[in-house]
Each structure stands twice: as C-alpha cells, then as structure tokens.
mmCIF entry with sequence, helices, sheets and N, C-alpha, C, O atoms, coordinates in Angstrom:
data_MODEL
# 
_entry.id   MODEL 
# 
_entity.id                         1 
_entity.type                       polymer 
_entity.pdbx_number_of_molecules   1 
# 
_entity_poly.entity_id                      1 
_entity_poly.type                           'polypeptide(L)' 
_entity_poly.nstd_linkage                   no 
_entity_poly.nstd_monomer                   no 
_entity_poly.pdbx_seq_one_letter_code       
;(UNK)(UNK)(UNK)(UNK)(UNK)(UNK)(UNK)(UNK)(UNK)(UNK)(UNK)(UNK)(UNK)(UNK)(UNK)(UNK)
(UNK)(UNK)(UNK)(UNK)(UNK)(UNK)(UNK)(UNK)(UNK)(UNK)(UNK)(UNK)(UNK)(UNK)(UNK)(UNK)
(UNK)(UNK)(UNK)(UNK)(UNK)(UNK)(UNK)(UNK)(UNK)(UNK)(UNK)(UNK)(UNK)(UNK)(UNK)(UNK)
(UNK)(UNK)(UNK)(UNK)(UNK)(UNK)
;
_entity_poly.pdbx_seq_one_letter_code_can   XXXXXXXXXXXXXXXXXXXXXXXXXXXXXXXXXXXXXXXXXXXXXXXXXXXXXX 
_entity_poly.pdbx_strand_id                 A 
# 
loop_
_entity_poly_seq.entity_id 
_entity_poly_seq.num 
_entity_poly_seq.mon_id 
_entity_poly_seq.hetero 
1 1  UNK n 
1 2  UNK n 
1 3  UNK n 
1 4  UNK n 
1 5  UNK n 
1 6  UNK n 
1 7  UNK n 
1 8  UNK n 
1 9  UNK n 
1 10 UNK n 
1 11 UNK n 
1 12 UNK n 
1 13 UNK n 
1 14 UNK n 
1 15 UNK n 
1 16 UNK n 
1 17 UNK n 
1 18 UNK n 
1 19 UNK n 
1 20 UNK n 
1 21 UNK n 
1 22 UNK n 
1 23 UNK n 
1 24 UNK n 
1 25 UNK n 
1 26 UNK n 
1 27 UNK n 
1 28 UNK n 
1 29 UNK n 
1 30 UNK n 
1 31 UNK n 
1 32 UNK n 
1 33 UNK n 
1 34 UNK n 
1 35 UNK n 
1 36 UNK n 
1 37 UNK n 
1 38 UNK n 
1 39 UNK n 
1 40 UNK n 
1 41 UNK n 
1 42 UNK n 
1 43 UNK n 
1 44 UNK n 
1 45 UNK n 
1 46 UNK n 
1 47 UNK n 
1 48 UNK n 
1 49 UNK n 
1 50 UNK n 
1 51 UNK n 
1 52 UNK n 
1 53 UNK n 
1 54 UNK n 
# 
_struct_asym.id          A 
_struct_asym.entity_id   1 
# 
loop_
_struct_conf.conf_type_id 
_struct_conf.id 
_struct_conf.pdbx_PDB_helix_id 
_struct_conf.beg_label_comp_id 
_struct_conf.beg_label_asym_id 
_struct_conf.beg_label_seq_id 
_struct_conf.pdbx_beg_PDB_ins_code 
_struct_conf.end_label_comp_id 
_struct_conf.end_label_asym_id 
_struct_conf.end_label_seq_id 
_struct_conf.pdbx_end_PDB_ins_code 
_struct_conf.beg_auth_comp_id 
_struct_conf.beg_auth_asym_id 
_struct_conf.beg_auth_seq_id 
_struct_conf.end_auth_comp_id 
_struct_conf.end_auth_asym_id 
_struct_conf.end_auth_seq_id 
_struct_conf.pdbx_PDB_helix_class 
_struct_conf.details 
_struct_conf.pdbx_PDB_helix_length 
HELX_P HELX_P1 AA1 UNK A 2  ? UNK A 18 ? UNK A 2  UNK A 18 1 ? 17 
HELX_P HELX_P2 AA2 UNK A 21 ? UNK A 31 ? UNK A 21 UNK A 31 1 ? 11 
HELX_P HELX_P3 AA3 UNK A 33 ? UNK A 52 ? UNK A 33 UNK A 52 1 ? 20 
# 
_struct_conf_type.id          HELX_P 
_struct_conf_type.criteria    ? 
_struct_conf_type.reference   ? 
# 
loop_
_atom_site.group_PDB 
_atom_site.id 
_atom_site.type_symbol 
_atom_site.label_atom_id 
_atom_site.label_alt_id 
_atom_site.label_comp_id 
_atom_site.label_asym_id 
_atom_site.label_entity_id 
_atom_site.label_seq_id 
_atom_site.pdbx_PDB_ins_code 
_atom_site.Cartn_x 
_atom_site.Cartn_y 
_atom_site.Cartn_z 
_atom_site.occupancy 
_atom_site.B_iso_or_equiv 
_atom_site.pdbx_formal_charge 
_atom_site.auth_seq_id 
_atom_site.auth_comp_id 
_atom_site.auth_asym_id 
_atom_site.auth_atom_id 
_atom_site.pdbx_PDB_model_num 
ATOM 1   N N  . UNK A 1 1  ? 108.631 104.584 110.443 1.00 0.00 ? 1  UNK A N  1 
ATOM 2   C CA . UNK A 1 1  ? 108.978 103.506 109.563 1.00 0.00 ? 1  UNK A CA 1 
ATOM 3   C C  . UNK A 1 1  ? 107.759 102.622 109.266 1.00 0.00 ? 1  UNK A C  1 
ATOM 4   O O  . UNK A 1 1  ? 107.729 101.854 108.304 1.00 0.00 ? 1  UNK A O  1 
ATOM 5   N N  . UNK A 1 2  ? 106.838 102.759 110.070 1.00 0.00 ? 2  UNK A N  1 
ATOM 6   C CA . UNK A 1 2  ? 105.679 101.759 109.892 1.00 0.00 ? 2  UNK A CA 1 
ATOM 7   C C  . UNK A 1 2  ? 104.854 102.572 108.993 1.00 0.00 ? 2  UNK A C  1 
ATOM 8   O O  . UNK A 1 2  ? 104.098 101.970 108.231 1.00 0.00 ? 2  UNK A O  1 
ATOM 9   N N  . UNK A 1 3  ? 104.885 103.703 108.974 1.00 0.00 ? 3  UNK A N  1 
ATOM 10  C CA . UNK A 1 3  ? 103.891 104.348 107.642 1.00 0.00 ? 3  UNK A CA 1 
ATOM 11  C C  . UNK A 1 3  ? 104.372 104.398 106.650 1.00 0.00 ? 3  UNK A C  1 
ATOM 12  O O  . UNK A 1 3  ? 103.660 104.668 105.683 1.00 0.00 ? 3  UNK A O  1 
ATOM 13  N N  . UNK A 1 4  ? 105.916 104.135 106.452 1.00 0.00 ? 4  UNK A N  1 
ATOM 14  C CA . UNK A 1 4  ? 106.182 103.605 105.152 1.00 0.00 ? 4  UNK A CA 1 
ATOM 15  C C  . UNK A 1 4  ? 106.006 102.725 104.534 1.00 0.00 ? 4  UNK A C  1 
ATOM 16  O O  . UNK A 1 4  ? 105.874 102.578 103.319 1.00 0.00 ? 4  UNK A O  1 
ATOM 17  N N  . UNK A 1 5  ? 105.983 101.605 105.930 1.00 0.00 ? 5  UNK A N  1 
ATOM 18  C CA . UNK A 1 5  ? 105.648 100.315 105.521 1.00 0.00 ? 5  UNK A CA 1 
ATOM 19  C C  . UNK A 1 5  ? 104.452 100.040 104.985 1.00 0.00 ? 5  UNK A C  1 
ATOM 20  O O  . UNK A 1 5  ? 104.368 99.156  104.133 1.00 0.00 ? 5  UNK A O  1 
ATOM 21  N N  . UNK A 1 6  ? 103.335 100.757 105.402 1.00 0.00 ? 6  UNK A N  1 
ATOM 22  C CA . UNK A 1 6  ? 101.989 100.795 105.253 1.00 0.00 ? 6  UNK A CA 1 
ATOM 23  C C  . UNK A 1 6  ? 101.569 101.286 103.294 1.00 0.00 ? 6  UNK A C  1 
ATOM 24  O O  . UNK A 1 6  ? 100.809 100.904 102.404 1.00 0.00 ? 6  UNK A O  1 
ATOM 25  N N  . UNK A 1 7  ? 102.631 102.315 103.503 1.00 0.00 ? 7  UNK A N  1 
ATOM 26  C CA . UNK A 1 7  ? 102.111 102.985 102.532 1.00 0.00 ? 7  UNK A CA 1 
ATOM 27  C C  . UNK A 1 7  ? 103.147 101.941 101.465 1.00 0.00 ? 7  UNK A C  1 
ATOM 28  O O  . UNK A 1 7  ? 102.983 102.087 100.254 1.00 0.00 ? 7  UNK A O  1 
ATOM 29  N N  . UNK A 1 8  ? 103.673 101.422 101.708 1.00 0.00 ? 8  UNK A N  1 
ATOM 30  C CA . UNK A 1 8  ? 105.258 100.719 99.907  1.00 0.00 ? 8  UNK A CA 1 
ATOM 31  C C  . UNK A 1 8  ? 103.343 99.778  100.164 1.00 0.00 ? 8  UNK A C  1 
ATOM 32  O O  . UNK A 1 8  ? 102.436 100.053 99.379  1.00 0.00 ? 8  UNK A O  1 
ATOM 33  N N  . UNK A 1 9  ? 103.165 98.945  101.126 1.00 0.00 ? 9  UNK A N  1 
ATOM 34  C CA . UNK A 1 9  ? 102.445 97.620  100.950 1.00 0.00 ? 9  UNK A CA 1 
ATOM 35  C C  . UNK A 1 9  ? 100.714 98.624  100.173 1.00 0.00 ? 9  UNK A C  1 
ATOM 36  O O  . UNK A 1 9  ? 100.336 98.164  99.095  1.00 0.00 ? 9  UNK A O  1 
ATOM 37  N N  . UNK A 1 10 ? 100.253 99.282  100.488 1.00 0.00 ? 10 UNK A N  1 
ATOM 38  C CA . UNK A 1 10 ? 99.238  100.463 99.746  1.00 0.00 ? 10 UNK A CA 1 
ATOM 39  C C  . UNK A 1 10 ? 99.802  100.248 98.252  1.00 0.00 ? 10 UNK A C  1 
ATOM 40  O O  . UNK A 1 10 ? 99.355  99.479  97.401  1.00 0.00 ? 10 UNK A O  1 
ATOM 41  N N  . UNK A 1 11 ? 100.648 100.924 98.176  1.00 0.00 ? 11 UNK A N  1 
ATOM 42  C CA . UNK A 1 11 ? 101.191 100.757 96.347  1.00 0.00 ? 11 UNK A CA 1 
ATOM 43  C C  . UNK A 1 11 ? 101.154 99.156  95.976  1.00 0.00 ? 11 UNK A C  1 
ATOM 44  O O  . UNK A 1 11 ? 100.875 99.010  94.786  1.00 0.00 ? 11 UNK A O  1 
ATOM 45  N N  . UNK A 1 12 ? 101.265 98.490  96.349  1.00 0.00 ? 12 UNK A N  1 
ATOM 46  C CA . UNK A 1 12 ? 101.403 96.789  96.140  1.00 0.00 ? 12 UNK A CA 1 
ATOM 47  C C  . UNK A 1 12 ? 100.050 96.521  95.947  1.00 0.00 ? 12 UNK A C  1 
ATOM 48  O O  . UNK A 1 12 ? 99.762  95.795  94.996  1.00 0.00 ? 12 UNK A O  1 
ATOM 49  N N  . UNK A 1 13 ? 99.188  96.944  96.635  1.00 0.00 ? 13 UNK A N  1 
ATOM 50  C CA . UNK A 1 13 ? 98.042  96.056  96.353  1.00 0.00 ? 13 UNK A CA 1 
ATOM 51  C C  . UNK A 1 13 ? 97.382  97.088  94.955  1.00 0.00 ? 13 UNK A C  1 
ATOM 52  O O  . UNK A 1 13 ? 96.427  96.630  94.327  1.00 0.00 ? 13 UNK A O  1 
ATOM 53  N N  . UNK A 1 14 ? 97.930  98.373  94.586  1.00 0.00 ? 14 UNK A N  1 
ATOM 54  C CA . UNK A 1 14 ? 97.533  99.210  93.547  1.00 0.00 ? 14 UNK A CA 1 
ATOM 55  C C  . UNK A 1 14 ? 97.663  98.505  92.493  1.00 0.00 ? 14 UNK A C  1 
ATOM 56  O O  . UNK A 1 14 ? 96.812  98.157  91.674  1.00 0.00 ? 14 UNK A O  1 
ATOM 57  N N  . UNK A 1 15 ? 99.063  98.252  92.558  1.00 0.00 ? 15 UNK A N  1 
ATOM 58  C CA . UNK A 1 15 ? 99.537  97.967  91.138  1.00 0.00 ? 15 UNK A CA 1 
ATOM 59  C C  . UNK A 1 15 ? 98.973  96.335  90.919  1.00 0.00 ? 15 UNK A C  1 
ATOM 60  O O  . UNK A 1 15 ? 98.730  95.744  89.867  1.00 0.00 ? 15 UNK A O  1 
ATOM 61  N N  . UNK A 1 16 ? 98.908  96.044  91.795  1.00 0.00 ? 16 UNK A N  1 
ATOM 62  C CA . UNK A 1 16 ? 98.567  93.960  91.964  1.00 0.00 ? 16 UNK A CA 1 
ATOM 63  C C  . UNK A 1 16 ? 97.297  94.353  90.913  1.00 0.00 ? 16 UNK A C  1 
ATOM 64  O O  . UNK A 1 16 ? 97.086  94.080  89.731  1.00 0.00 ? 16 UNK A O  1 
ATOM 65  N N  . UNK A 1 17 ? 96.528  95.160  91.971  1.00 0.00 ? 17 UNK A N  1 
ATOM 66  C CA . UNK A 1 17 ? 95.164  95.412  91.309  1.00 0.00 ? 17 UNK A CA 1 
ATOM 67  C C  . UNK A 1 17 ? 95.049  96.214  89.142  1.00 0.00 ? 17 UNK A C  1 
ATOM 68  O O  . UNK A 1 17 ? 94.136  96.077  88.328  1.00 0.00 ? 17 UNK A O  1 
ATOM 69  N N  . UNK A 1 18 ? 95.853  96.652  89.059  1.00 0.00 ? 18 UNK A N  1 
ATOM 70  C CA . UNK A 1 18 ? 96.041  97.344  87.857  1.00 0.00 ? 18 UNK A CA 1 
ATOM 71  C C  . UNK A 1 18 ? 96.992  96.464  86.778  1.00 0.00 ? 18 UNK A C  1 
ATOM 72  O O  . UNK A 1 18 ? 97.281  96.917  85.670  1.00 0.00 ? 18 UNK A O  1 
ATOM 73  N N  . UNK A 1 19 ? 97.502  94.960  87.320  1.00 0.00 ? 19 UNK A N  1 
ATOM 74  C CA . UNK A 1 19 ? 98.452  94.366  86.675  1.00 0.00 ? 19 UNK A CA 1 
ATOM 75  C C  . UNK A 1 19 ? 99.724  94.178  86.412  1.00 0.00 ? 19 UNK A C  1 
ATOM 76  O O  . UNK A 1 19 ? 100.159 93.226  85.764  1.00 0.00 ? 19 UNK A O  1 
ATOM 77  N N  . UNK A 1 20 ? 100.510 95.244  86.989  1.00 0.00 ? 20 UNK A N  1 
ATOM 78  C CA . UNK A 1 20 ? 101.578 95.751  87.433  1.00 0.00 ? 20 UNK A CA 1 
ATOM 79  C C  . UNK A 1 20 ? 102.763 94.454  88.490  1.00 0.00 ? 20 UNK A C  1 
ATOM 80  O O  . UNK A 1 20 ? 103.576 94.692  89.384  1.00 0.00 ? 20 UNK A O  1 
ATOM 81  N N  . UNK A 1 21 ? 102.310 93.040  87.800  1.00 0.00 ? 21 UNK A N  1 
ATOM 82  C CA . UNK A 1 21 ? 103.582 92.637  88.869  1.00 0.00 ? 21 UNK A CA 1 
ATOM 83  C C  . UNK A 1 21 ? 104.747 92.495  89.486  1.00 0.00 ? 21 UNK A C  1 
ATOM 84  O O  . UNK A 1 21 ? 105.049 91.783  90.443  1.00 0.00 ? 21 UNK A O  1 
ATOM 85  N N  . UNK A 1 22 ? 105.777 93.710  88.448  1.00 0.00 ? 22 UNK A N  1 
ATOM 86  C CA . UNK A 1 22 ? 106.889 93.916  88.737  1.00 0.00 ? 22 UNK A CA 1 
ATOM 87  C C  . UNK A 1 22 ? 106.937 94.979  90.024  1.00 0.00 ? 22 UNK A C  1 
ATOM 88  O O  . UNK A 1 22 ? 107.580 95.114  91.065  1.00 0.00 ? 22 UNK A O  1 
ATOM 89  N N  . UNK A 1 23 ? 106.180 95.448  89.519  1.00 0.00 ? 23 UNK A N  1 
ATOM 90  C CA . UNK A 1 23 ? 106.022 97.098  90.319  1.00 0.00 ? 23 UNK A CA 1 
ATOM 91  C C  . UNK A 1 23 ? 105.891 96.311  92.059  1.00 0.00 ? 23 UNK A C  1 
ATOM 92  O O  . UNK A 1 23 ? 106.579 96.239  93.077  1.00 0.00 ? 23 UNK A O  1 
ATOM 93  N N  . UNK A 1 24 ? 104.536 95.830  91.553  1.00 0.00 ? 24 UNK A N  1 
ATOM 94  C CA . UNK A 1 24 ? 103.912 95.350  92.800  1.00 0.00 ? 24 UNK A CA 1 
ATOM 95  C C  . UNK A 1 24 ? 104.447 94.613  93.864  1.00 0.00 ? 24 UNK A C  1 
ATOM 96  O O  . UNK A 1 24 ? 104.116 94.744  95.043  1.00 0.00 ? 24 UNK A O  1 
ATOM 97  N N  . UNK A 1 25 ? 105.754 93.391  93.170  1.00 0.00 ? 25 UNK A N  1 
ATOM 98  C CA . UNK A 1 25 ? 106.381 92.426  93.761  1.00 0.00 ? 25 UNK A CA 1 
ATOM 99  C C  . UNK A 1 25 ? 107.721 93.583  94.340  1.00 0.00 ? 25 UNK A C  1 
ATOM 100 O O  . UNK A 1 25 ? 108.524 93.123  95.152  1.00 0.00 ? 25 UNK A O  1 
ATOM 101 N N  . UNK A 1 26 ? 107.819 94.473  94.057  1.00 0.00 ? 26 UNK A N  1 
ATOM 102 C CA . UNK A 1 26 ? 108.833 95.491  94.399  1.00 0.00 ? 26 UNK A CA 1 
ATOM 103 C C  . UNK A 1 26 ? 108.928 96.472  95.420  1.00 0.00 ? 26 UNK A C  1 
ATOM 104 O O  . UNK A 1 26 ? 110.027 96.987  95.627  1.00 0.00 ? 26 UNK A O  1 
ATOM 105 N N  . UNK A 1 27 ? 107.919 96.814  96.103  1.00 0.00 ? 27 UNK A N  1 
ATOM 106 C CA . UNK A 1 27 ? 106.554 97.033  96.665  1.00 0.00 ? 27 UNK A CA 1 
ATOM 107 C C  . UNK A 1 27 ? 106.586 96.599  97.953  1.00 0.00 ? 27 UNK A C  1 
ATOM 108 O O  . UNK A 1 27 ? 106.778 97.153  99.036  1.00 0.00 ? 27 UNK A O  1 
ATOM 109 N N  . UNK A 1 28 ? 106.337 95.387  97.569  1.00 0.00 ? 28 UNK A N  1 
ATOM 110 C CA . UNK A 1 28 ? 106.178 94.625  98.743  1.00 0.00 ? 28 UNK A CA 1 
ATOM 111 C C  . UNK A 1 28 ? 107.585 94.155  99.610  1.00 0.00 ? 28 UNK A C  1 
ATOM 112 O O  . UNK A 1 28 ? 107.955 94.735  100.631 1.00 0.00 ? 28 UNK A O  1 
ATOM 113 N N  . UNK A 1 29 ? 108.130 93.255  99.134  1.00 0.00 ? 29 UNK A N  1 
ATOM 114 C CA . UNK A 1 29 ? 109.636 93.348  99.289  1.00 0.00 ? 29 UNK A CA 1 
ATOM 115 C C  . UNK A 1 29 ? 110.184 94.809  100.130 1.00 0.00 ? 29 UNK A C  1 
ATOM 116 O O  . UNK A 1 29 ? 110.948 94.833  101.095 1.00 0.00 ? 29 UNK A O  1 
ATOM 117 N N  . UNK A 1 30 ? 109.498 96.062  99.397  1.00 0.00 ? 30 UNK A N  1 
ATOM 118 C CA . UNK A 1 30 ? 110.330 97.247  100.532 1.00 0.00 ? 30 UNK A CA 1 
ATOM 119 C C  . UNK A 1 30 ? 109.633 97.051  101.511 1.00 0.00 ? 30 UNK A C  1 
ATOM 120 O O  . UNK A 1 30 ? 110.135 97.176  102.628 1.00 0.00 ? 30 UNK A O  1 
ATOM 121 N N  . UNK A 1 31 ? 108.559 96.764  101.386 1.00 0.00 ? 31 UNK A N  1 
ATOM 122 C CA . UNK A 1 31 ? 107.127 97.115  102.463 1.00 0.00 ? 31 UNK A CA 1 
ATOM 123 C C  . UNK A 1 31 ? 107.686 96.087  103.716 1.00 0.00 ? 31 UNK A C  1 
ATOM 124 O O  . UNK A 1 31 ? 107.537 96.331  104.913 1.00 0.00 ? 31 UNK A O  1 
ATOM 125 N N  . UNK A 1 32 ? 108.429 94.766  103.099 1.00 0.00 ? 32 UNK A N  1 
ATOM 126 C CA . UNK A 1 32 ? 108.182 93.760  104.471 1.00 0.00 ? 32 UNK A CA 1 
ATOM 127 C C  . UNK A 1 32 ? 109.719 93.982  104.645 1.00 0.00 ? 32 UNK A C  1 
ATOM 128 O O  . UNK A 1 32 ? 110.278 93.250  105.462 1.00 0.00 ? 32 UNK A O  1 
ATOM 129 N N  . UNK A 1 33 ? 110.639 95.116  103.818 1.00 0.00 ? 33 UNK A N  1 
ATOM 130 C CA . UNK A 1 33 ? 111.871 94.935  104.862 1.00 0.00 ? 33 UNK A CA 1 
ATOM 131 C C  . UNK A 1 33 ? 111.751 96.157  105.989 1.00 0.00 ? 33 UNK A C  1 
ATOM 132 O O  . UNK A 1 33 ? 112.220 96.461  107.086 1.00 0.00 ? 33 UNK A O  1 
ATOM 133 N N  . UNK A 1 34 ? 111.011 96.551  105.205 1.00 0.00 ? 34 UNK A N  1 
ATOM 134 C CA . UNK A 1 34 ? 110.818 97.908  106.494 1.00 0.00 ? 34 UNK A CA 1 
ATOM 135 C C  . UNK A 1 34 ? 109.678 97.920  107.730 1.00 0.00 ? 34 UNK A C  1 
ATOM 136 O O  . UNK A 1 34 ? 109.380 98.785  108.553 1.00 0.00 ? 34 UNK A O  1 
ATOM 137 N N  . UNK A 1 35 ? 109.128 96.426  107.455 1.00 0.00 ? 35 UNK A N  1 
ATOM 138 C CA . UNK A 1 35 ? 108.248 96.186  108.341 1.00 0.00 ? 35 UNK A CA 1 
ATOM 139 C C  . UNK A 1 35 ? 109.282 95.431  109.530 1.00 0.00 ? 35 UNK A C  1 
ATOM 140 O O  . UNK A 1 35 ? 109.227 95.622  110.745 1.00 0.00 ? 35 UNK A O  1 
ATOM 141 N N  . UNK A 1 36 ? 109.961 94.782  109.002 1.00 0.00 ? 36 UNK A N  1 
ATOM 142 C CA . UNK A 1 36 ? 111.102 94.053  109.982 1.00 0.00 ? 36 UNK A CA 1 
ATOM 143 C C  . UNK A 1 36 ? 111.622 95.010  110.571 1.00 0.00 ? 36 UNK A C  1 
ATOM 144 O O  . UNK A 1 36 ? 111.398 95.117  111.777 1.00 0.00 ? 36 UNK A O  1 
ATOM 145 N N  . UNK A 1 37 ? 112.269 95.759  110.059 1.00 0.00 ? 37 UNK A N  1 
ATOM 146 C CA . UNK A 1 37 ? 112.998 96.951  110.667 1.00 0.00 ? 37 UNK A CA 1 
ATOM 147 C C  . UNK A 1 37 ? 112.549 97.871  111.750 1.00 0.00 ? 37 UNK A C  1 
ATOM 148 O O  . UNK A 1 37 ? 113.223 98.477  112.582 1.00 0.00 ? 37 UNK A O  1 
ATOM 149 N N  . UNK A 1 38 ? 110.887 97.832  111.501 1.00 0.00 ? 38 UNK A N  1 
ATOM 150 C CA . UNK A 1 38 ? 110.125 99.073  112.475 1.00 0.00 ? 38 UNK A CA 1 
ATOM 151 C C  . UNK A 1 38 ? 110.379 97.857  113.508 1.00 0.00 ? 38 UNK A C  1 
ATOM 152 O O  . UNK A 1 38 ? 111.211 98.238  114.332 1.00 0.00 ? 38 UNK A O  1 
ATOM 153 N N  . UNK A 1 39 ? 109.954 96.499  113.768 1.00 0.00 ? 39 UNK A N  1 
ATOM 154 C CA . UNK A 1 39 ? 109.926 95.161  114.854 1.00 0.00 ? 39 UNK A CA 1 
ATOM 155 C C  . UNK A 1 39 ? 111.049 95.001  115.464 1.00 0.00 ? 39 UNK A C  1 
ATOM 156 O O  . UNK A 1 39 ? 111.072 94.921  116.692 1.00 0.00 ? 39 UNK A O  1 
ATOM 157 N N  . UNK A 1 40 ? 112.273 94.919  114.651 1.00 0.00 ? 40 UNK A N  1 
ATOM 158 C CA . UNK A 1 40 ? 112.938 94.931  115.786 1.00 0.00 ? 40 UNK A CA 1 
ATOM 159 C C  . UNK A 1 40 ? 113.526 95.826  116.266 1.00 0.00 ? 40 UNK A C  1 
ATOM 160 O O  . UNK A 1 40 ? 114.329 95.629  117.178 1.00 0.00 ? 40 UNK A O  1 
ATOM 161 N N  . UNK A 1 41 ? 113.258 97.122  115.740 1.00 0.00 ? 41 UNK A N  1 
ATOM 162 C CA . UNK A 1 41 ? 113.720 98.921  116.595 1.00 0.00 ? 41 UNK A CA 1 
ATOM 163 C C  . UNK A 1 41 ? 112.283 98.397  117.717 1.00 0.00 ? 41 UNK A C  1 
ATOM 164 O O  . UNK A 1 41 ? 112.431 98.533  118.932 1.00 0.00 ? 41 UNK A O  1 
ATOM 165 N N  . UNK A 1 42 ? 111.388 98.005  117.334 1.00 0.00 ? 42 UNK A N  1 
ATOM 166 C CA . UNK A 1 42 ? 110.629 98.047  119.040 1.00 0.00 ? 42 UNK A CA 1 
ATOM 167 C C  . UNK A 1 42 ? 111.015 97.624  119.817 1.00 0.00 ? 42 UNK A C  1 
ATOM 168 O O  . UNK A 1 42 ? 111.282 98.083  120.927 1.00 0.00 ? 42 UNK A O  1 
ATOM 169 N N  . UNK A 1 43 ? 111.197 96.062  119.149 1.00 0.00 ? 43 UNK A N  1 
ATOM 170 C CA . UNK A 1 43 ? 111.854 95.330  120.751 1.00 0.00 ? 43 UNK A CA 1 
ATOM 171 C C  . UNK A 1 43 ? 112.765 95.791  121.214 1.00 0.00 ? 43 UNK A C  1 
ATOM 172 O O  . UNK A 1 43 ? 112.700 95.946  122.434 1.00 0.00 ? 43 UNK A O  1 
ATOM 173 N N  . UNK A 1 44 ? 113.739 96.129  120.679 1.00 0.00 ? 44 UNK A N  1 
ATOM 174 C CA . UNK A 1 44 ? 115.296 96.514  121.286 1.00 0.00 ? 44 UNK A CA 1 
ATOM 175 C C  . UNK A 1 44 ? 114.478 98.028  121.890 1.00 0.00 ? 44 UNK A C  1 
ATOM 176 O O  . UNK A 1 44 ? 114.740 98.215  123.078 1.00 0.00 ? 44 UNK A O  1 
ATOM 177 N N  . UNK A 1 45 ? 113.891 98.712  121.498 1.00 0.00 ? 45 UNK A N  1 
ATOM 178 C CA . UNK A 1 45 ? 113.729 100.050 122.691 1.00 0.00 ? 45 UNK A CA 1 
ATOM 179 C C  . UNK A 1 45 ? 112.747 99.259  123.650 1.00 0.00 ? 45 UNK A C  1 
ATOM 180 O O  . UNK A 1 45 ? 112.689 99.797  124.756 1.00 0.00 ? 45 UNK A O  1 
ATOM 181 N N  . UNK A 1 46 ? 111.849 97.967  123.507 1.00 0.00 ? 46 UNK A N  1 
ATOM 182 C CA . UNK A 1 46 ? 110.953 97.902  124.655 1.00 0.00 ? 46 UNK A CA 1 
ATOM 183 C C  . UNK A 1 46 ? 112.230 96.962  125.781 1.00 0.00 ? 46 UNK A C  1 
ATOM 184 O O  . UNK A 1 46 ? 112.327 97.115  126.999 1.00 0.00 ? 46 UNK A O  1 
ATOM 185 N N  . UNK A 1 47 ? 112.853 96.269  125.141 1.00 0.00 ? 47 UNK A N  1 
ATOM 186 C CA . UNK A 1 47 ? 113.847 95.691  126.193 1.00 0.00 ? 47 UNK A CA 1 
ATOM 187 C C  . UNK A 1 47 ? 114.680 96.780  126.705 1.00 0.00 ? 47 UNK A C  1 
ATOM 188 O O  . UNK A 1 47 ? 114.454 96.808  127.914 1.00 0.00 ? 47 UNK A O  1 
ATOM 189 N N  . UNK A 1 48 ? 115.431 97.588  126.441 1.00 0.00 ? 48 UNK A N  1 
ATOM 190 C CA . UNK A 1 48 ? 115.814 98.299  127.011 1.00 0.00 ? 48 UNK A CA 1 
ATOM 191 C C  . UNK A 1 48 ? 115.593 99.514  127.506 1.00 0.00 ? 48 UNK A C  1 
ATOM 192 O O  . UNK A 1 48 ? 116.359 100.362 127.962 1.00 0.00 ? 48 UNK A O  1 
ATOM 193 N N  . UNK A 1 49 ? 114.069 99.473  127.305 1.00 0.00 ? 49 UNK A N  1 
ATOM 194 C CA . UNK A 1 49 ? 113.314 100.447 128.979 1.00 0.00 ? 49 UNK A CA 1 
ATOM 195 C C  . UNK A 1 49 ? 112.784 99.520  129.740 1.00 0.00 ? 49 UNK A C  1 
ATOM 196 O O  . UNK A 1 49 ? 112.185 99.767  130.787 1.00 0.00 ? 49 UNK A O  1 
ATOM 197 N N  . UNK A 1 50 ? 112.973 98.359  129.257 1.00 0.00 ? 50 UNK A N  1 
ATOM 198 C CA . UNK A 1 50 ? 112.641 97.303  131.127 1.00 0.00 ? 50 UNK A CA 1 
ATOM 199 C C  . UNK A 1 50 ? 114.138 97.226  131.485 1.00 0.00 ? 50 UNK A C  1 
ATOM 200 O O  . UNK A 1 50 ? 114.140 96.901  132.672 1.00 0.00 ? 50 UNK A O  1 
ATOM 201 N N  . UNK A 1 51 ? 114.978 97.312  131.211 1.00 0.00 ? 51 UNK A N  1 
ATOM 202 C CA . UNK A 1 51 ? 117.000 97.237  131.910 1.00 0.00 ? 51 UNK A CA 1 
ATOM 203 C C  . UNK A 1 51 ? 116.627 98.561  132.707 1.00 0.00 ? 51 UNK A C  1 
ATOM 204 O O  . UNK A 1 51 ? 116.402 98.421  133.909 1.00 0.00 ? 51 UNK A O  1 
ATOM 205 N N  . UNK A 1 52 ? 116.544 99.780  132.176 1.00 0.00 ? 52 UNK A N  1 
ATOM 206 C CA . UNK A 1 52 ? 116.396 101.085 132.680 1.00 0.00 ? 52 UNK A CA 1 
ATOM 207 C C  . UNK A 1 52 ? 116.369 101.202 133.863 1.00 0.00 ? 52 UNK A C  1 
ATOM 208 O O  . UNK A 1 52 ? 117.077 101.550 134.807 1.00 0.00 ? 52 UNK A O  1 
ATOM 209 N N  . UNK A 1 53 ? 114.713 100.578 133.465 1.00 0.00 ? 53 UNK A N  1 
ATOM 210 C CA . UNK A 1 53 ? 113.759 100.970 134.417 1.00 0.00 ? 53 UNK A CA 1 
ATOM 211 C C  . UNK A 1 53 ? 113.873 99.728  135.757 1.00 0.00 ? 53 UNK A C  1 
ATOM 212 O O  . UNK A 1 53 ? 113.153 99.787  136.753 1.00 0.00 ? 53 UNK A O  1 
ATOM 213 N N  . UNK A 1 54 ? 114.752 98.813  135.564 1.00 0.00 ? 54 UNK A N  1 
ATOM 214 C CA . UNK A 1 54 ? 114.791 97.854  136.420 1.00 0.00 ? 54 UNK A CA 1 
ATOM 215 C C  . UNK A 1 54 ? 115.995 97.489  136.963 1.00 0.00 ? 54 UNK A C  1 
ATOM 216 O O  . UNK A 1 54 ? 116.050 96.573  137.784 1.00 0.00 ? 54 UNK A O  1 
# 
C-alpha cells in the first residue's frame, strides 16, 4: 500500500509540474488516503505483536 502511495503522490507532482491541477489535486488525495491506511495497518499489526508476544 505504501508503493501506491508513493507512486498516486509521483503522478501529483507530474501533473503539478505539467499544469494539470485537477489531475494532480486527485492524485494526491488518493496518495494521502492510502498513506493513512498503510499507518494505521502498521500500528494495529505492531501493537498486536507486542499482546502476542507478551
């Protein structure tokens, strides 16, 4: 999920750069919901391999 994220926010700065601010603002928006999404799938697996494991 984080190389998606990487790559929607990659297209954002393309199109920013080429003039494109619909594209771009569209882009980004996926880029930072899927950046949330990869954050809190971490925490919830890093908290619950310290319960596990403890």
């Amino acid at each position: 999920m984080l190389h998606y994220s990487i790559v929607f926010f990659i297209i954002a700065l393309i199109a920013a750069v080429f003039g494109f601010g619909g594209i771009a603002a569209g882009a980004v928006e996926i880029a930072k919901i899927l950046f949330f999404i990869f954050a809190i799938l971490a925490i919830v697996g890093f908290i619950s391999s310290l319960i596990r494991k403890g």
